[in-house]
C-alpha positions in Angstrom: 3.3 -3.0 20.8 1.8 -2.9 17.0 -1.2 -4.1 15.4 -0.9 -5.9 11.8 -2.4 -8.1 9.0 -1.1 -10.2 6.5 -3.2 -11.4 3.5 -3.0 -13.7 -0.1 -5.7 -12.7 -2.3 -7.0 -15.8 -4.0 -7.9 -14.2 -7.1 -4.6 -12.3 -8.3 -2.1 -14.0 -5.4 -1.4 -10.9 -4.0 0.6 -10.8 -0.8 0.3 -8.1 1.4 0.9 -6.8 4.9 0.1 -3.7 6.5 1.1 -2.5 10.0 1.1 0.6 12.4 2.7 1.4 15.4 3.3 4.0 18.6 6.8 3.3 17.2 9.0 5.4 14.9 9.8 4.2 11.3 7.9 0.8 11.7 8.4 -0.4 7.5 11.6 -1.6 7.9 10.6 -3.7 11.1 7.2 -6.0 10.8 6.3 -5.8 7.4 8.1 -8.7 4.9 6.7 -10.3 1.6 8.3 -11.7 -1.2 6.7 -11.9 -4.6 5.2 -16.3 -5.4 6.6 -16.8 -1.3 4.4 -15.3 1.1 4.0 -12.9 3.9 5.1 -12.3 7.4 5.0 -9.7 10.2 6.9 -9.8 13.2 6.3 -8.1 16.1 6.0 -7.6 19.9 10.1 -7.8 21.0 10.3 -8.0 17.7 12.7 -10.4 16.3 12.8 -8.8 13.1 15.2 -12.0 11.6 12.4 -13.8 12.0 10.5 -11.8 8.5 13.5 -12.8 6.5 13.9 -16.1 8.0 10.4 -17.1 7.4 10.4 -15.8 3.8 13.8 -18.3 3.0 12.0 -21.0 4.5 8.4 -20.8 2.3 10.8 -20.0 -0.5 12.7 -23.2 -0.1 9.2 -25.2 -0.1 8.2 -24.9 3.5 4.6 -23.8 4.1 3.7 -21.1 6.5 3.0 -23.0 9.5 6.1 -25.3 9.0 8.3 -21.7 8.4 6.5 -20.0 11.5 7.5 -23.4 14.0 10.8 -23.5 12.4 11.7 -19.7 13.3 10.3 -20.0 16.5 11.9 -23.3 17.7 15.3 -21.3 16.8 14.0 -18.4 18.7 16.0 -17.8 22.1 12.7 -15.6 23.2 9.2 -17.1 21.6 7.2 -16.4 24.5 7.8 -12.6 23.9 7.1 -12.6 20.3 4.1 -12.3 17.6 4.5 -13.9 14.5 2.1 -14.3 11.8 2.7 -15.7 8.1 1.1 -16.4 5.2 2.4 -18.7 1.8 1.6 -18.8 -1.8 -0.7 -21.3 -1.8 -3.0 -19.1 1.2 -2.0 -21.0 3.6 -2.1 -18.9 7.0 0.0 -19.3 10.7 0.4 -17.3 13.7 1.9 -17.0 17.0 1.1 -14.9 20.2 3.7 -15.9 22.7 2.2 -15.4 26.3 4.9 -13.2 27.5 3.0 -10.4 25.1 1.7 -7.6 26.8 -2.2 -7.4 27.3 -4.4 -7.0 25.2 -2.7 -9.6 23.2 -3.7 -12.0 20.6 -4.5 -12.9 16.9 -7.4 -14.0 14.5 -6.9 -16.0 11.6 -9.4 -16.4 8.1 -9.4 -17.6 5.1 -5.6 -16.5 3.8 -5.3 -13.9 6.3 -4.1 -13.4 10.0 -4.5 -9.7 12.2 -2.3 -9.5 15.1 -2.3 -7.3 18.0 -0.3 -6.7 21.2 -0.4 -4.4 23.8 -4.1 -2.6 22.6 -6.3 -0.8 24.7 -9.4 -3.7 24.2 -8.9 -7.3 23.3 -11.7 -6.8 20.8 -8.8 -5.2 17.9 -8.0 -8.3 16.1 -11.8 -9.9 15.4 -12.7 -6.5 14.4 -9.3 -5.8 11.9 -10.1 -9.6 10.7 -14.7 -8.3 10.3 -13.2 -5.3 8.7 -10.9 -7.2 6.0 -13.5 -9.5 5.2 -16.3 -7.1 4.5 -14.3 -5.5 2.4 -12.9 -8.6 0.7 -16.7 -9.1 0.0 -16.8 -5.5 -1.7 -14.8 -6.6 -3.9 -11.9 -3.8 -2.8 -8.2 -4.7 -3.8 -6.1 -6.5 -1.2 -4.2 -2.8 -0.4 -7.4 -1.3 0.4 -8.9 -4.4 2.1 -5.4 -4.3 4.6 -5.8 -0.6 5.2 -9.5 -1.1 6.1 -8.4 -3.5 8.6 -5.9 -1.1 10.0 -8.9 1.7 10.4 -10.9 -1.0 12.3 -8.0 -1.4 14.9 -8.1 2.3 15.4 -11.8 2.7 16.0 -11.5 -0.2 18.2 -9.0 1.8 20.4 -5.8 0.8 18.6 -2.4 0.8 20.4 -2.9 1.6 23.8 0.0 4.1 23.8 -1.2 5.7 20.8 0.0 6.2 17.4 3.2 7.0 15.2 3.9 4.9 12.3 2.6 2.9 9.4 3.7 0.7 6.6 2.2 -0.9 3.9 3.5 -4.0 1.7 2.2 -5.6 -1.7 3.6 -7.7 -3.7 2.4 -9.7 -6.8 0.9 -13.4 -6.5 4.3 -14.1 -8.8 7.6 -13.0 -9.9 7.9 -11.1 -12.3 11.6 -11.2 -12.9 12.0 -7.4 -12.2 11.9 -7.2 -8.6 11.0 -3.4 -8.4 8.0 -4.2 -10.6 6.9 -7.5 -8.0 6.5 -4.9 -5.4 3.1 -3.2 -6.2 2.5 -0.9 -3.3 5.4 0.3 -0.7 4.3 2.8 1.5 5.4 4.5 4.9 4.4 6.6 7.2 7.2 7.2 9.1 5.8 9.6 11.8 2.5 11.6 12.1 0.0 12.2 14.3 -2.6 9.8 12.5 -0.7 7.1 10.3 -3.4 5.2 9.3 -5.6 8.3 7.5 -2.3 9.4 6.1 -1.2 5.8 4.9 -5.0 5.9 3.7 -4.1 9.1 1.6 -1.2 7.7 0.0 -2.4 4.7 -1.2 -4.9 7.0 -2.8 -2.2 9.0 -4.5 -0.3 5.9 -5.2 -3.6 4.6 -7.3 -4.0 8.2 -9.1 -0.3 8.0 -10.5 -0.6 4.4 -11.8 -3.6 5.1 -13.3 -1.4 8.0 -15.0 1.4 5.2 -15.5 -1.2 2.8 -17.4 -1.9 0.3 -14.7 1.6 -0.8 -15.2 0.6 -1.7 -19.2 3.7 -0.9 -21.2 3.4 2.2 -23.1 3.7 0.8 -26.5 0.5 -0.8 -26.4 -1.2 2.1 -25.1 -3.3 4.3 -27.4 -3.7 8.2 -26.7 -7.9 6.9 -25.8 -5.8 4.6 -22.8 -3.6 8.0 -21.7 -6.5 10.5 -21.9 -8.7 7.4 -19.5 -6.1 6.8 -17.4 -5.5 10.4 -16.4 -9.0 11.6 -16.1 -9.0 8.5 -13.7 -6.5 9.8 -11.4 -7.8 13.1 -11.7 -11.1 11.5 -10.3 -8.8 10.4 -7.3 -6.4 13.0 -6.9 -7.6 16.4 -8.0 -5.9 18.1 -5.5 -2.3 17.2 -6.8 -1.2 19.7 -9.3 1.0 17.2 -11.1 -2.2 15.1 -11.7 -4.3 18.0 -13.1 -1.5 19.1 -15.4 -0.8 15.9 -17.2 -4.5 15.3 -17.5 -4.7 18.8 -18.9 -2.5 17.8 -21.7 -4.2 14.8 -22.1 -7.3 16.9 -23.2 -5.1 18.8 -25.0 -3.9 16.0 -27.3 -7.2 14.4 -27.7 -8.3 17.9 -28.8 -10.4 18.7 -25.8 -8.5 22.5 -26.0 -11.4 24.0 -23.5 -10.8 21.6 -20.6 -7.3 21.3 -21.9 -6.8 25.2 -20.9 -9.2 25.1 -17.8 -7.3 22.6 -16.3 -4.0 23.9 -16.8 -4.7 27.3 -16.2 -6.1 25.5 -12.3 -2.5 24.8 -12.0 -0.7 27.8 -13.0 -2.7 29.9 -10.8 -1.0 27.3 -8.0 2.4 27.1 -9.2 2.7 29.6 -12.3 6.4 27.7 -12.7 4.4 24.9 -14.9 4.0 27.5 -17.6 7.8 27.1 -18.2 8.2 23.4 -17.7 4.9 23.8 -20.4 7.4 25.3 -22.8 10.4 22.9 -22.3 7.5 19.9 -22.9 6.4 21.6 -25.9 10.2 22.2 -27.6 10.5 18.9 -27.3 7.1 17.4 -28.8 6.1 16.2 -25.4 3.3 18.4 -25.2 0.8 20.0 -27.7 2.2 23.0 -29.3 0.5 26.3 -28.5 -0.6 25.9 -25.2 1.6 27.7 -23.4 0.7 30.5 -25.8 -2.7 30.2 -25.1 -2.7 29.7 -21.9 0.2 33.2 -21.5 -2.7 35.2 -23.0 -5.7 33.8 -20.7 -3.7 34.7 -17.4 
């Protein structure tokens, strides 16, 4: 009762999965990847052992259409299930049992698979797999590729029961030995009226703050031109988030840009005039230029 996708890129290894559902808190159900493994969802009576199960098994060597006839020849129920995984190497397998409910079924590509069960047209999973493609061939990251997938179910009619949930999963092509940092996007919608458009929204956000972050570049080895760049980026993306605006304010501020500096900081006080204060407190402690709290006190 869920549609999905799971995807490698080929040019960063990236494995992803993105899911929603007429089903409360869906994330913790269909979505599993594991950083230099692969990628599974599992769905449709779901099973959900058979995620975890499939990612031990492509861990321990097995590839994903080994791992996806190995968890289902254990399965006491495979006719009722929807399984679909995806390895390191891109190397893609799925399963529709035919004890899914209508419209059921699944399209696989090149590293990728979009599954669907119990849709309102059997036409959801070749337009999810049109959708990921074309944006594959836009060059869009694998995140935003998935999600576009997930908008192409919905305009296709989606889950024929409607909508609740969303999740989205990304992890990095390999380990990199700090397992919060292997897990690149981790998103959920955990109800709403429209999961998919607000999934869509907070990927966006979740691209404005690691712009603000550096890209994930250490910050030691970035210069003040990397933080001012990185800030007026997410500001670009997220102008609406007072946070964003503030630390790009400062930004200016430090790269002596006091004008925008006090135009864009001023945009937030007259929001949420606390940030004057928290202004101060980053100023007593050098995390802020000095003075433009000042500045900014005499301009309101």
């Amino acid at each position: 009762m869920t549609y999905s996708i799971v995807a490698r890129d080929a040019g960063t290894g990236e494995l992803g999965v993105a899911v929603q559902s007429a089903y409360f808190h869906v994330g913790p159900v269909v979505p599993w990847a594991e950083a230099g493994v692969g990628a599974a969802a599992t769905q449709s009576v779901v099973n959900v052992a058979l995620g975890p199960l499939g990612l031990e098994l492509m861990r321990g060597g097995y590839s994903a259409g080994q791992a996806l006839s190995a968890v289902l020849a254990g399965d006491p129920e495979p006719e009722g299930r929807q399984v679909a995984m995806v390895d390191a190497q891109g190397g893609v397998a799925a399963h529709t049992g035919g004890r899914c409910v209508p419209a059921a079924g699944h399209r696989t590509g090149d590293q990728f698979s979009c599954q669907a069960n119990l849709m309102e047209r059997d036409t959801v999973w070749d337009a999810m797999a049109a959708a990921y493609e074309a944006a594959r061939e836009a060059g869009r990251p694998l995140a935003e590729r998935l999600v576009a997938a997930l908008q192409a179910a919905e305009a296709e009619g989606g889950d024929i029961r409607g909508r609740q949930s969303a999740a989205l999963l990304v992890v990095t092509g390999a380990p990199t030995g700090r397992p919060w940092d292997d897990r690149v996007i981790d998103l959920r919608v955990e109800d709403h009226p429209r999961p998919v458009e607000e999934l869509a929204r907070l990927l966006r956000l979740k691209r404005a703050y690691q712009a603000l972050n550096g890209g994930g570049r250490p910050a030691p080895m970035r210069g003040e031109a990397d933080v001012l760049g990185g800030r007026l980026r997410a500001l670009e993306l997220a102008p609406d988030m007072v946070q964003v605006r503030f630390l790009a304010g400062l930004a200016q501020a430090q790269a002596g840009r006091w004008g925008e500096a006090v135009r864009l900081v001023r945009s937030v006080l007259e929001e949420e005039p606390r940030f004057l204060e928290a202004l101060r407190r980053l100023e007593s402690v050098g995390r802020a230029p000095g003075g433009l709290a000042d500045e900014l006190q005499g301009r309101l």
